[in-house]
NUSEVO-652956 format. One record per residue (C-alpha): residue in three letters; x, y, z. Coordinates in steps of 0.02 Angstrom, whole numbers, padded with zeros to 5 digits, always signed. Layout:
BEGIN
ALAXYZ
...
***
This chain:
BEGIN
UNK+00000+00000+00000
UNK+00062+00180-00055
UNK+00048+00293+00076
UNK+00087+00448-00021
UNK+00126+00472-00188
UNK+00238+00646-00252
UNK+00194+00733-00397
UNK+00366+00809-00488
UNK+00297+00901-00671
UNK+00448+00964-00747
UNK+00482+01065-00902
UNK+00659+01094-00953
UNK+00727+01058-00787
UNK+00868+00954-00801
UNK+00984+01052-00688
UNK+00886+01046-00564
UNK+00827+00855-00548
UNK+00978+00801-00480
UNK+00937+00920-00328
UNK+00754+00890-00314
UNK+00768+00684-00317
UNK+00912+00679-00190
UNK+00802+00788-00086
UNK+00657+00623-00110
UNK+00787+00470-00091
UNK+00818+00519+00077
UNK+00638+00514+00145
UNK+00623+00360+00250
UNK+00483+00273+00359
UNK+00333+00296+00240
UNK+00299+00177+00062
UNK+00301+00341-00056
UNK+00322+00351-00244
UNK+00372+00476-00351
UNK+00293+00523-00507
UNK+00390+00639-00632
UNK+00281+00716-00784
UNK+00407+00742-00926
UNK+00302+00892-00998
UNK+00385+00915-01177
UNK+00558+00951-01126
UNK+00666+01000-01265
UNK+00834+00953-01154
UNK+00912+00823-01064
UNK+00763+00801-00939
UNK+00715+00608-01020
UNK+00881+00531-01003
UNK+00932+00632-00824
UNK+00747+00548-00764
UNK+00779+00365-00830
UNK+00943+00376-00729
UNK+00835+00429-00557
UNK+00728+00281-00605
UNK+00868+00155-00607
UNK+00892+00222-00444
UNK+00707+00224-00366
UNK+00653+00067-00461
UNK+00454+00058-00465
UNK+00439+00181-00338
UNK+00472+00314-00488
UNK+00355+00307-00618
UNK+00404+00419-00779
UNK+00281+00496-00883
UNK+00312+00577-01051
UNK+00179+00678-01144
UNK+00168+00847-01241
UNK+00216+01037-01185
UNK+00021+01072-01098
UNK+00087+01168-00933
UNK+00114+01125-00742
UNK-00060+01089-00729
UNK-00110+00964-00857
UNK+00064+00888-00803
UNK-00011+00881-00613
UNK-00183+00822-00680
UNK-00085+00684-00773
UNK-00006+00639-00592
UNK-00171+00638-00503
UNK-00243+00527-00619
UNK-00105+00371-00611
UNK-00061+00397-00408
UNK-00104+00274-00314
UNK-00045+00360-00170
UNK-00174+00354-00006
UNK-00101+00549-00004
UNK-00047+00670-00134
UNK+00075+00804-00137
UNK+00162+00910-00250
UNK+00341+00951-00274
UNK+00425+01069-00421
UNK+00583+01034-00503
UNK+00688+01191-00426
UNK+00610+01148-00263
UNK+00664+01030-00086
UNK+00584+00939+00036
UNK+00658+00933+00178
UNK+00721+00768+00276
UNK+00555+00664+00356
UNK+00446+00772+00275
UNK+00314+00648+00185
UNK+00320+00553+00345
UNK+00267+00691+00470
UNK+00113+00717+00342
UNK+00067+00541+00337
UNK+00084+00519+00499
UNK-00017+00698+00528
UNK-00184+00624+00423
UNK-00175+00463+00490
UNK-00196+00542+00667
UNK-00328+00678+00606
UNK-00443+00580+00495
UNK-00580+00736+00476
UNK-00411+00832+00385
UNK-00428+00852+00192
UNK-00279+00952+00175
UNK-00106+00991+00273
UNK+00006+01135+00260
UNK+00164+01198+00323
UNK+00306+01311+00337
UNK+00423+01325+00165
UNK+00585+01398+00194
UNK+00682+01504+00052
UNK+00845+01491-00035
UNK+00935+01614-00134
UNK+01115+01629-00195
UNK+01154+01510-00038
UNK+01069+01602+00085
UNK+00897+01538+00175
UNK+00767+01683+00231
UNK+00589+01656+00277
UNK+00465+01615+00125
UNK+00340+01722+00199
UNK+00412+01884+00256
UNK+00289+01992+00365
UNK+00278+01949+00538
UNK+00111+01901+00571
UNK+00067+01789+00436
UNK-00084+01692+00455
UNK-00097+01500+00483
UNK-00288+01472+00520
UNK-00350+01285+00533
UNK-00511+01211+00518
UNK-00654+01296+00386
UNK-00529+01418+00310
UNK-00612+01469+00158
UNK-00655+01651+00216
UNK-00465+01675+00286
UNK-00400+01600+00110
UNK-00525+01730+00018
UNK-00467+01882+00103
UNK-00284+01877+00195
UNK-00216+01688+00175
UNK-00073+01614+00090
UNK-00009+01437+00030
UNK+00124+01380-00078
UNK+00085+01209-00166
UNK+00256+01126-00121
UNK+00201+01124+00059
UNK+00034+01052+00049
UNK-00039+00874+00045
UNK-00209+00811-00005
UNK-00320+00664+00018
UNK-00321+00578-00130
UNK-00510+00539-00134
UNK-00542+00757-00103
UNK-00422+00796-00255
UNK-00503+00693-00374
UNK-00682+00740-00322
UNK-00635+00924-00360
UNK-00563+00875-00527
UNK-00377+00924-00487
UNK-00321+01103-00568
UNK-00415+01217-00668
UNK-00316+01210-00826
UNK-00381+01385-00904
UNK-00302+01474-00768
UNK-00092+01527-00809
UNK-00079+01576-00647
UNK-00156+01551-00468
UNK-00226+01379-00505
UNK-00149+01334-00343
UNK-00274+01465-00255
UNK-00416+01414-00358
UNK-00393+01237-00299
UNK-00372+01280-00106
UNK-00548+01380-00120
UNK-00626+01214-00207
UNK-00567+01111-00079
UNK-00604+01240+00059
UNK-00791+01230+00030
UNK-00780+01036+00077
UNK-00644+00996+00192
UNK-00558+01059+00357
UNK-00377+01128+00334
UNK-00212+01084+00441
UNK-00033+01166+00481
UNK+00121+01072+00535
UNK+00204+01212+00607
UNK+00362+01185+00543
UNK+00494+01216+00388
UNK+00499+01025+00280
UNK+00497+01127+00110
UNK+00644+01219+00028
UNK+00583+01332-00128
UNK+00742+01390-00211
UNK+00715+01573-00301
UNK+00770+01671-00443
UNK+00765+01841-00413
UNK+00672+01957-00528
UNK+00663+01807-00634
UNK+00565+01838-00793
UNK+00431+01704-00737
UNK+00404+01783-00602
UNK+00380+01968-00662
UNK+00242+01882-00803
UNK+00180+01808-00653
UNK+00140+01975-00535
UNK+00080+02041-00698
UNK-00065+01932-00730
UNK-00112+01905-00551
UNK-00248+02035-00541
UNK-00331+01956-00707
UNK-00341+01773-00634
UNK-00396+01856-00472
UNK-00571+01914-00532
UNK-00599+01795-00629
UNK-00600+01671-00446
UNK-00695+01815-00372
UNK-00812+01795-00523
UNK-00794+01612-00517
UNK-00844+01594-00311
UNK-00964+01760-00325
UNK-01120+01630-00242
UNK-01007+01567-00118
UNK-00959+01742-00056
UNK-01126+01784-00045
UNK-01174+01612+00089
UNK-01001+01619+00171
UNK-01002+01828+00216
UNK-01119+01914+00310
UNK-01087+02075+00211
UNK-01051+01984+00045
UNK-01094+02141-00078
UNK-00946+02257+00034
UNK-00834+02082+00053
UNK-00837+02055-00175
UNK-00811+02258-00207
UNK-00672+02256-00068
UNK-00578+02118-00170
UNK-00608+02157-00324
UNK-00548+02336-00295
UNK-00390+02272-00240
UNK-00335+02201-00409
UNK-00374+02356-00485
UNK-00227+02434-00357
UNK-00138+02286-00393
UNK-00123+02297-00574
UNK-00082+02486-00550
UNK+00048+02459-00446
UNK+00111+02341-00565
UNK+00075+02485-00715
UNK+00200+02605-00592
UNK+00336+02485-00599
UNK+00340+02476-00789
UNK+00327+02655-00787
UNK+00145+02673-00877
UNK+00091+02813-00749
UNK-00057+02869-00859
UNK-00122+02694-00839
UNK-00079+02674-00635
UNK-00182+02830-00616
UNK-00322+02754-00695
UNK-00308+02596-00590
UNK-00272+02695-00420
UNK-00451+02788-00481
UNK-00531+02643-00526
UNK-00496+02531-00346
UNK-00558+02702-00248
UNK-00721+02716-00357
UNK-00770+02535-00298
UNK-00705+02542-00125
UNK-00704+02699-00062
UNK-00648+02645+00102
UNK-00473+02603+00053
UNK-00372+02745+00034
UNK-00217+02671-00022
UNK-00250+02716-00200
UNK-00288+02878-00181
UNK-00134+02920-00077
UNK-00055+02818-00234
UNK-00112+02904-00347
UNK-00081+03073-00271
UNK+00085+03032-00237
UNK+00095+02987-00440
UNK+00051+03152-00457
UNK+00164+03236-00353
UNK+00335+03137-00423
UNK+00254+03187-00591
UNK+00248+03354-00562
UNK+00428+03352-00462
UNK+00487+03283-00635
UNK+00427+03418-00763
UNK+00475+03549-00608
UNK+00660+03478-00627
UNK+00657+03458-00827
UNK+00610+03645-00847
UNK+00758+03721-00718
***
């Protein structure tokens, strides 16, 4: 019997398997496998993977298909696991020593738990920081769909699933680019109590100001209205003030994606944003002190061009 099975999609990640599988051949005390989605990789990712499998035996299963995205490559995963358990793990990424036992052991002792999270720790250039850096993060348990809605954060590599609750969702949204990690906790939030394990077992290794990761802040504020669009009826049973709760959020994106418009430098187009998030929520005035702070370094600048 599998207890857990680990989901690895990979895309062009051959210098980092190495990393990421040495990181799995030293968990111990649970039956695991590993299975690696080969998602169209153009480099050395086949023959680095048959390698690992010489090593693992049958507890790696390799899976080739066509370029479709992390996603369809995770869907693929859910689909053959056999795994009591599921969990995720990215190429770049770590999990620390013991860590897929200390979640098996964690369900096994809280059968009512759909889904366990817990600390990641970050690396960068050789140096390990917090993942998460303001101080009073929040790590609600239990119902945690509101807290996930309006102030809560995951990331995927530290999470487990039942097996039975990530099928009956249907695994990942495969339309969204980006947050189909959040889309999936909300799913799963509307049917199952959430867990922490309060402590680091997950090392996600970072590029800085990677280009991925600028694409990624910029479409953010898209994929988030379309789950505030998406979960608009559960909003309105889960909130006792769900028409303030759905303008509140959806304001945000707007200063969101203005923020984002400052940074490339588009200030005629943060302005509009900045106006935009205070027409819907006029309670928040970050945008306006935004956007009159726009004004003022725009002014400052023609002041200093002219003297």
């Amino acid at each position: 019997m599998i207890d857990i099975s680990v989901i690895v999609p990979i895309y062009n990640g051959e210098v980092f398997i190495d990393r990421c599988m040495k990181s799995l051949s030293i968990q111990e005390e649970c039956e695991f496998e590993i299975i690696a989605i080969n998602d169209g990789s153009t480099d050395n990712t086949k023959n680095v993977l048959l390698t690992w499998q010489k090593h693992f035996g049958k507890r790696l299963k390799f899976v080739e298909q066509d370029n479709r995205g992390a996603s369809a490559a995770r869907n693929r995963g859910i689909e053959i696991a056999s795994g009591k358990y599921i969990t995720f793990l990215d190429v770049d990424d770590e999990y620390l020593p013991g860590r897929l036992k200390k979640y098996v052991d964690f369900f096994e002792a809280n059968p009512d738990v759909g889904v366990v999270y817990s600390e990641p720790i970050s690396s960068s250039k050789g140096r390990e920081f917090q993942f998460y850096q303001h101080k009073k993060r929040k790590t609600p348990q239990g119902w945690v769909y509101k807290e996930l809605l309006t102030c809560f954060a995951l990331t995927l590599p530290t999470v487990a699933f039942r097996s039975e609750l990530l099928r009956k969702v249907g695994g990942f949204d495969e339309s969204f680019k980006v947050l189909e990690d959040y889309d999936l906790w909300l799913r799963l939030a509307l049917l199952t109590p959430f867990a922490y394990i309060d402590e680091a077992l997950t090392r996600i290794n970072v590029v800085p100001n990677s280009l991925s990761r600028v694409l990624y802040r910029l479409e953010v504020p898209y994929y988030r209205r379309t789950l505030l669009e998406k979960h608009k009826e559960f909003i309105h049973d889960k909130f006792k003030f769900p028409s303030l709760v759905y303008r509140k959020l959806y304001a945000d994106t707007y200063f969101d994606e203005g923020v984002n418009a400052s940074k490339l430098g588009d200030h005629k187009v943060e302005r509009r944003l900045y106006i935009k998030s205070f027409a819907m929520y006029p309670r928040n005035l970050k945008p306006l002190k935004r956007l009159i702070r726009s004004f003022i370094v725009n002014l400052s600048s023609i002041i200093k061009c002219n003297t």
